[in-house]
C-alpha positions as CSV (number, residue, x, y, z in Angstrom):
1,X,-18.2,26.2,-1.5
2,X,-14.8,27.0,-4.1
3,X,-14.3,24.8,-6.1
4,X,-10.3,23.7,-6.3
5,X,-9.8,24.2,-10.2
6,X,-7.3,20.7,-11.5
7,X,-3.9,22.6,-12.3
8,X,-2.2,26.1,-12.3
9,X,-0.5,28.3,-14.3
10,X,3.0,27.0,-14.4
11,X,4.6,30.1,-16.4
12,X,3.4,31.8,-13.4
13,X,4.8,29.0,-11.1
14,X,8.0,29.3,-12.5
15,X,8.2,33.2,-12.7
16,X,7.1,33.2,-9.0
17,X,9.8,30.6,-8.2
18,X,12.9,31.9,-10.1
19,X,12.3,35.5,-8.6
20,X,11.5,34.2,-5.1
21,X,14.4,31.7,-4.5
22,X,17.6,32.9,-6.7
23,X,19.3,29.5,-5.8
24,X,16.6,27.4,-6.9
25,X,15.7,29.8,-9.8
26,X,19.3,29.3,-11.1
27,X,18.8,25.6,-11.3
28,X,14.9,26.0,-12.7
29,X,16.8,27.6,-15.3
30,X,19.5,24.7,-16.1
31,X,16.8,21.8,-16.0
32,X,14.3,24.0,-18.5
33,X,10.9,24.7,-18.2
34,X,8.4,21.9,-16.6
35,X,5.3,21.6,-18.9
36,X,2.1,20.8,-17.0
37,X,1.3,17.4,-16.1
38,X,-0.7,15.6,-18.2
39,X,-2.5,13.7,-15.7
40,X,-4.4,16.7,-14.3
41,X,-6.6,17.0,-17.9
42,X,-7.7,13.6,-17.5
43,X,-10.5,12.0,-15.4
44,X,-9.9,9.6,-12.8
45,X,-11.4,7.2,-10.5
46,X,-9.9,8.3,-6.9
47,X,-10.3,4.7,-5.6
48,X,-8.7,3.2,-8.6
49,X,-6.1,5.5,-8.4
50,X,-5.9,4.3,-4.8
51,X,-6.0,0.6,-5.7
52,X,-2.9,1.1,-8.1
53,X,-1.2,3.0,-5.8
54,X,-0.9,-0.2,-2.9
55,X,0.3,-2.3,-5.7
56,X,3.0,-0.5,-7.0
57,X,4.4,-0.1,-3.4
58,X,7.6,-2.0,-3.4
59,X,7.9,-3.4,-6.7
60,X,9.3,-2.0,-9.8
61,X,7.3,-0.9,-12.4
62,X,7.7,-3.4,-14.5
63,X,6.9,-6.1,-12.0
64,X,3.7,-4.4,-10.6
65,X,2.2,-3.9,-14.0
66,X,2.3,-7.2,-14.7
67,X,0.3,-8.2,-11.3
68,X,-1.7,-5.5,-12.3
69,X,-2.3,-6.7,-15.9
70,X,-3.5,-10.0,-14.0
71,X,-5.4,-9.0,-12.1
72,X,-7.6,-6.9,-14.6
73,X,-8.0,-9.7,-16.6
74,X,-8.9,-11.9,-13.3
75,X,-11.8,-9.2,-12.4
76,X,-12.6,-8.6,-16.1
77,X,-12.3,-4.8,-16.0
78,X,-9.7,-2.1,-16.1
79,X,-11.2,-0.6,-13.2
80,X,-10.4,-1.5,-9.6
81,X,-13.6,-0.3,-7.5
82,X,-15.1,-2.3,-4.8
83,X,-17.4,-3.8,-7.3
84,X,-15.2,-5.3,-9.4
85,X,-12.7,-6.7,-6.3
86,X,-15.6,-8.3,-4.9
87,X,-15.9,-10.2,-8.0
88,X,-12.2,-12.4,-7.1
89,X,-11.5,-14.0,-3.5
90,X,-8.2,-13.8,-1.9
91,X,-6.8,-16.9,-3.2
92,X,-7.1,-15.7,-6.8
93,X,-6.0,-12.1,-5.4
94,X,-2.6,-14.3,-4.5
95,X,-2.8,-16.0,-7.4
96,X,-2.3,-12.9,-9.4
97,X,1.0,-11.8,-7.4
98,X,-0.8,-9.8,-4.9
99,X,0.8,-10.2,-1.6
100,X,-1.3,-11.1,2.1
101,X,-0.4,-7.2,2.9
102,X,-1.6,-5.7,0.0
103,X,-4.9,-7.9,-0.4
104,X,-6.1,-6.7,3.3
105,X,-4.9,-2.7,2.0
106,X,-7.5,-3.9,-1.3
107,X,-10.2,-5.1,1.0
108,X,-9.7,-2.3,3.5
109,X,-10.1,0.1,0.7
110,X,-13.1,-1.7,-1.0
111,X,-14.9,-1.6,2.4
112,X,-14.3,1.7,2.5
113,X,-15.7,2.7,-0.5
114,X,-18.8,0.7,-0.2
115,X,-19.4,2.8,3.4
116,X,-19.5,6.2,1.1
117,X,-16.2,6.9,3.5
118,X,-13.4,7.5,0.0
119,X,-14.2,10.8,-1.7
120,X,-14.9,10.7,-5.1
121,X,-13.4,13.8,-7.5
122,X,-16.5,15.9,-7.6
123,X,-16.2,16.2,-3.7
124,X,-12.4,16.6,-3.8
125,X,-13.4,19.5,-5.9
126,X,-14.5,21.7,-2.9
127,X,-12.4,20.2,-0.4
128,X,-9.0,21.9,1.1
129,X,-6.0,19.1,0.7
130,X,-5.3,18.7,4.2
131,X,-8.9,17.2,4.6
132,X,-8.0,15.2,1.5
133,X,-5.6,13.7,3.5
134,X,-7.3,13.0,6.6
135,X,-9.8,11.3,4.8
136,X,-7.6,8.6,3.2
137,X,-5.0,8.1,5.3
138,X,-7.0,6.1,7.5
139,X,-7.2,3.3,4.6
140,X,-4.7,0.7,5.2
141,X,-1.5,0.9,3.4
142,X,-2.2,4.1,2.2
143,X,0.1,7.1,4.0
144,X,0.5,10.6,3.8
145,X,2.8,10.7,0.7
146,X,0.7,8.5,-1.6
147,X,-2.0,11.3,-1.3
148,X,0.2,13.8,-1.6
149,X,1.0,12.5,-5.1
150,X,-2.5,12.3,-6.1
151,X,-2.9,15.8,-5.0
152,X,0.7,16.6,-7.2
153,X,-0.2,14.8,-10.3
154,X,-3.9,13.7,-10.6
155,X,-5.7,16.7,-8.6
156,X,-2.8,19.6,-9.9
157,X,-2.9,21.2,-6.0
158,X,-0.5,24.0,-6.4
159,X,0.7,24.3,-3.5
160,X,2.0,20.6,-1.8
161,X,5.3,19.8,-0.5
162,X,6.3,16.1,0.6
163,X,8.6,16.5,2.9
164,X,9.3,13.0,3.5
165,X,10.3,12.4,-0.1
166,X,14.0,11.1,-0.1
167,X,14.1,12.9,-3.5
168,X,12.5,16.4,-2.9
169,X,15.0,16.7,0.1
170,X,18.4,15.6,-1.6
171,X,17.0,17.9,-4.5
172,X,17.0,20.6,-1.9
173,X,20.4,19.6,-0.6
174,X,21.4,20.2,-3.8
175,X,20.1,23.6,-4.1
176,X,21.7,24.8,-1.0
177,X,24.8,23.0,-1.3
178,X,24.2,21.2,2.2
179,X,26.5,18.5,3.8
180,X,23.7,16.3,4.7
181,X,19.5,16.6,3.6
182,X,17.3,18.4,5.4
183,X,15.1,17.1,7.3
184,X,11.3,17.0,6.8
185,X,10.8,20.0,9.5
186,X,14.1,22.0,8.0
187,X,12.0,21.4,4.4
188,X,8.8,22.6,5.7
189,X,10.3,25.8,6.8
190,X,12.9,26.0,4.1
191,X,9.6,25.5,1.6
192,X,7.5,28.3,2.9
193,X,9.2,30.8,0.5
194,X,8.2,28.6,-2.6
195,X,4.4,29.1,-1.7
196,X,1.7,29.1,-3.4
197,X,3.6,26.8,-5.9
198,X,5.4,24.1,-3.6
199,X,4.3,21.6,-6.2
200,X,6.1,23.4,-9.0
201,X,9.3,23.4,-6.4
202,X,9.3,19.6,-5.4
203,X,9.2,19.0,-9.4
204,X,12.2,20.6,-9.7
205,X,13.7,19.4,-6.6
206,X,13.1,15.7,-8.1
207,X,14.6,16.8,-11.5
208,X,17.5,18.2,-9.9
209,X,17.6,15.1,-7.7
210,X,17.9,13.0,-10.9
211,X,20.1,15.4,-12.5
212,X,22.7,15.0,-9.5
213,X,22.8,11.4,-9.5
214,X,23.4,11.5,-13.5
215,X,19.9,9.8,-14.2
216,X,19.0,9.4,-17.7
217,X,15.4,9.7,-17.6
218,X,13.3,11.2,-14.5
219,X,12.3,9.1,-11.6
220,X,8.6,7.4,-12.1
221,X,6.3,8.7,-9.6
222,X,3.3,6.1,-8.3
223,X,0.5,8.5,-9.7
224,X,2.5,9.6,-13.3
């Protein structure tokens, strides 16, 4: 079975790009070149990663890492695995911040993990990332674009495209100088020229995203 290698070239990602698509190129060009992302040299546990992911829906960053920060010191570990959840009930889960909604997602995803049913990153190694996604999507709380940012910034897939990201498409509305933003199927078939580096494009499309509305610093992603 091939094995999916964490990362990709990204000179060659933005050589492909800027001759491929001359509108995007020109603004690849204005934003600079996009280093890799650091996350894709370091290991990671895929359910932690999960975990984190369910409570940083909704809440600023600030405000999450503080219920996060609780609840580490609640379970006595940095690592949240369905070991070290089992070790706090859901009273003391609320007690930490967590909401009802996000303590079922927690216990959902536990459960799951216990059953053998969340891959961990030695078997995301040889698997393709659409069966990446149909294997966590099921787990409450969790949709389609939260893996697709694992697969961006933690896995370093080369080749994803969130369409549903409100950045990605006003960063593509951008590019083509459109009235209003695509929509997710108009992205899909508007991305297939930026393959096998559609990753490499939708980091571009949120920098140019940023770079529209005058942002001082790029937009935090949930898995950065």
């Amino acid at each position: 079975m091939p094995r999916h290698a964490r990362g990709f070239d990204t000179r060659e990602a933005f050589d492909h790009l800027s001759k491929r698509d001359r509108k995007l190129g020109a603004w690849m060009k204005r934003v600079g070149y996009l280093e890799p992302q650091p996350g894709w040299r370091k290991p990671f546990d895929p359910v932690d990663a999960l975990a984190r992911a369910i409570l940083y829906q909704q809440l600023s960053g600030k405000a999450a890492s503080t219920i996060v920060g609780r609840l580490e010191a609640a379970i006595g570990s940095a690592r949240l695995h369905s070991d070290t959840l089992g070790r706090i009930d859901d009273a003391a889960l609320r007690a930490c911040g967590v909401s009802g909604n996000k303590t079922l997602a927690l216990r959902d995803l536990a459960a799951r993990e216990a059953n053998g049913e969340i891959p961990n990153l030695r078997q995301m190694s040889t698997m393709h990332q659409d069966d990446i996604v149909a294997a966590l999507v099921p787990v409450r709380g969790i949709g389609r674009w939260t893996v697709e940012m694992m697969l961006m910034f933690r896995l370093g897939r080369p080749d994803v495209l969130p369409v549903d990201d409100l950045g990605i498409r006003k960063g593509a509305q951008r590019v083509d100088k459109l009235e209003t933003m695509p929509t997710p199927k108009e992205l899909l078939a508007r991305g297939e020229r930026w393959g096998p580096y559609r990753t490499y494009a939708s980091q571009y499309l949120w920098r140019i995203a940023d770079f529209a509305a005058e942002a001082k610093t790029p937009t935090k992603r949930s898995q950065d």
